[in-house]
N, C-alpha and C positions, 0 to 999 in steps of 0.2 A: 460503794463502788470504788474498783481504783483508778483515781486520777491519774492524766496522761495517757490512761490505753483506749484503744481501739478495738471492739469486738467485731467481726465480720464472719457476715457466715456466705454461702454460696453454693458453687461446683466446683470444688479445686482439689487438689492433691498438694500442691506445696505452696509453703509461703518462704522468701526469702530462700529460696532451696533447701527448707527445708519440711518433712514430711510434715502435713495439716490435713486432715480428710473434712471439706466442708465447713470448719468453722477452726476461727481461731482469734487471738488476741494480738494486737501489733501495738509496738511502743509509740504513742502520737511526736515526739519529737523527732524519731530517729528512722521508725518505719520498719523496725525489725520486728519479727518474732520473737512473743514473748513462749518462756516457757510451758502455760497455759494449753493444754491438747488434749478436748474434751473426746475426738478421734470420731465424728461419725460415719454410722456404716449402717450397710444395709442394701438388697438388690436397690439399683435407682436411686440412692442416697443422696439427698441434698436439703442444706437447709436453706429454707426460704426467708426465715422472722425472728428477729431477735428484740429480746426487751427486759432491760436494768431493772433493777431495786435493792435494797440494801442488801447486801454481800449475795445475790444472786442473777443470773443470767440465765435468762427462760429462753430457750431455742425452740424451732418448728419449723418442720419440714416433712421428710418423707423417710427418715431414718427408720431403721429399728432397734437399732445401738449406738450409745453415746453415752460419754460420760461413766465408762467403765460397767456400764449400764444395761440392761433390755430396756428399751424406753419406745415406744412406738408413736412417733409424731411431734411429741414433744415431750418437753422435762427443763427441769430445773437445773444448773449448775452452777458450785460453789465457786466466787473467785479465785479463794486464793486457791485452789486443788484443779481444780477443771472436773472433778469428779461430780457424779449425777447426784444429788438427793433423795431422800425417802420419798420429798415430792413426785406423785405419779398418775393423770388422770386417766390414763388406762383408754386412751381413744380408741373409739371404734366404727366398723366400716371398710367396705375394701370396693376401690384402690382407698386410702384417704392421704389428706395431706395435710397441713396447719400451714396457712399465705399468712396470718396475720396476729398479732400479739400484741396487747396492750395492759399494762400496770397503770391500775386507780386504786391508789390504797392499801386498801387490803384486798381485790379484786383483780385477776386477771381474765382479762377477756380475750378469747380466741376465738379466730376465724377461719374458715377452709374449708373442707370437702369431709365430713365424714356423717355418723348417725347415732355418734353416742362419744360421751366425754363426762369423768367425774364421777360415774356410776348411775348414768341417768341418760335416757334418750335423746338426745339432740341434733337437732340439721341445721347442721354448719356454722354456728354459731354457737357461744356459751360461757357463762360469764363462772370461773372455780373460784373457790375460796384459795387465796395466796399461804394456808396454813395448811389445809390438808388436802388439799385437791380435789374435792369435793364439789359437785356442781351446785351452785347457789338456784335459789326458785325463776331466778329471772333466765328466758326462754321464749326469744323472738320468732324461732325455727325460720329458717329462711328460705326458699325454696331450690336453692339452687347456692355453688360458691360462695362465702364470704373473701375479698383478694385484699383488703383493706378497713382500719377500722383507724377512729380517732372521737377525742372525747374532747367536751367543752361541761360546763358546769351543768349536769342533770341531765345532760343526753349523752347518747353515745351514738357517733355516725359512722356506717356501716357500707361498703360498696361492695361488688363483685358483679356478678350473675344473675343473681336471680330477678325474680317479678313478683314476687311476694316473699314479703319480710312483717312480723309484729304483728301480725292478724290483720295485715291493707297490703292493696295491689299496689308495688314501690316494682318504678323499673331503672334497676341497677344504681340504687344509689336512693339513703333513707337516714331520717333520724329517727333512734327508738329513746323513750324514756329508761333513763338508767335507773329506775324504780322498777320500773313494771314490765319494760320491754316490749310495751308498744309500739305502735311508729304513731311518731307525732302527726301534725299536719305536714308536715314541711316534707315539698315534694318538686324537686327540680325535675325530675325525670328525663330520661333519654332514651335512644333509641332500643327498640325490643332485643335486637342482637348483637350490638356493641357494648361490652363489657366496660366498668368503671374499676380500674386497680391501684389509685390515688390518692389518699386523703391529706389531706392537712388544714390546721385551723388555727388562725389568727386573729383575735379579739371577736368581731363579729362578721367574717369574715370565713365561707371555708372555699377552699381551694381542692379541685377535682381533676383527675388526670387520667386518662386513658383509650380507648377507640372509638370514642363516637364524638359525630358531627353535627351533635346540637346539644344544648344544656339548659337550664332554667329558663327555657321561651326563648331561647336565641341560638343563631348558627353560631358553635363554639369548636374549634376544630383541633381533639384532642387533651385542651387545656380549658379551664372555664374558672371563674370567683363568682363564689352563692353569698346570695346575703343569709345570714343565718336567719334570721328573720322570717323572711319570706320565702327564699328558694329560689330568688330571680336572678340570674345571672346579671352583672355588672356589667360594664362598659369594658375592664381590665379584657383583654384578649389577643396573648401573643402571639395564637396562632402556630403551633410551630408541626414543624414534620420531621419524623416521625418523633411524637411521645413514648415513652418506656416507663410504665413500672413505679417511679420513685418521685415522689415530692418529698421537701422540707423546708422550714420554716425557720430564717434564721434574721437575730435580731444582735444588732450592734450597738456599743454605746455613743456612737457619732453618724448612723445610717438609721432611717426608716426599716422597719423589717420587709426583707423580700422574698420573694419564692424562688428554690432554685430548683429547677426538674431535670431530672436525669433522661437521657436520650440514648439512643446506640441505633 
């Protein structure tokens, strides 16, 4: 990756005044636009997910061009060029979209709205090989959304929408094994119509963000901390109005790691 920048993707038209369609690169010292214009487009275009690994930047959204590209939802692009890759998992599905992106390895995992990705049937969920885009066997099918996804060592934790995930009734928020694609036991659960679009994870510790007013056996209102363990909500409860969208997990070399959650 190159250090010092900043990838951001969205709904915008410019950065710094100058032309950016949804996603672009900004200098972390200075905050300008870097060269970097992967340019996407497409009726409705916006990117929603982005996620690093070596000399590559995986976008998703709702494009259907980027990266000098036809690319429909997502795709890979090159640092140093902004140019798209051979990588292409050919999503399918209509409307569809990609909410969520996650690199393990050699594994990337995406999440959203559609019924096929990598050359293989999938709902909404799906774990490609990071070398050819290819759908690997592991295949939660979810029933509904994926809006978030985060991983700890042997699971992968999944939220959005749905009420079944991994072959078990999960509502809106679940761990599946990153073997098999199960869903573990572990089941905070929430309400039937209040969406989860937040993850993050912190030793043993995951942290949950989005519309609903209760979480792992307790009133949590928007914001909640699961024990990994068990799925019981903790005592941690900041309560806040309104939650939007975005957790992250940041740690200092003279601070405790905290949660900070984005709002609007």
């Amino acid at each position: 990756m190159n250090a010092g920048v900043v990838y951001v993707g969205g709904l915008f038209t410019h950065i710094n005044d100058l032309p950016r369609n949804q996603i672009a690169a900004i200098d972390a010292a200075t905050g300008t636009a870097a060269d970097w214009d992967p340019n996407a487009s497409g009726s409705s275009s916006v990117v929603y997910a982005l996620a690093a690994s070596e000399g590559v930047v995986y976008a998703g959204g709702m494009f259907t061009s980027i990266g000098g590209q036809s690319r429909r939802g997502i795709a890979a692009l090159a640092v140093a060029s902004g140019l798209a890759t051979a990588w292409d998992p050919n999503l399918g599905g209509s409307p569809f979209q990609v909410t969520a992106l996650l690199v393990d390895r050699d594994v990337v995992y995406v999440g959203g709205a559609f019924t096929g990705m990598g050359g293989q049937p999938r709902n909404n969920i799906a774990a490609l090989d990071a070398a050819t885009a290819t759908a690997t066997n592991w295949n939660p099918s979810a029933s509904s959304s994926v809006n978030a996804l985060a991983s700890a060592p042997g699971v992968i934790y999944a939220a959005g929408y749905f009420t079944s995930i991994g072959g078990q009734a999960r509502s809106r928020i679940a761990a599946l094994d990153s073997a098999t694609g199960q869903a573990t036991d572990w089941n905070p659960s929430t309400e039937r119509n209040n969406p989860v679009v937040a993850l993050a994870v912190n030793g043993g510790t995951v942290y949950a963000g989005g519309f609903f007013n209760s979480m792992g056996g307790q009133v949590r209102n928007a914001l909640a901390a699961l024990d990994a363990s068990t799925g019981a909500a903790t005592s941690w409860n900041p309560n806040p109005v309104p939650f939007r969208y975005s957790l992250v997990v940041v740690s200092g070399s003279t601070h405790w790691p905290r949660v900070q959650a984005e709002s609007s």
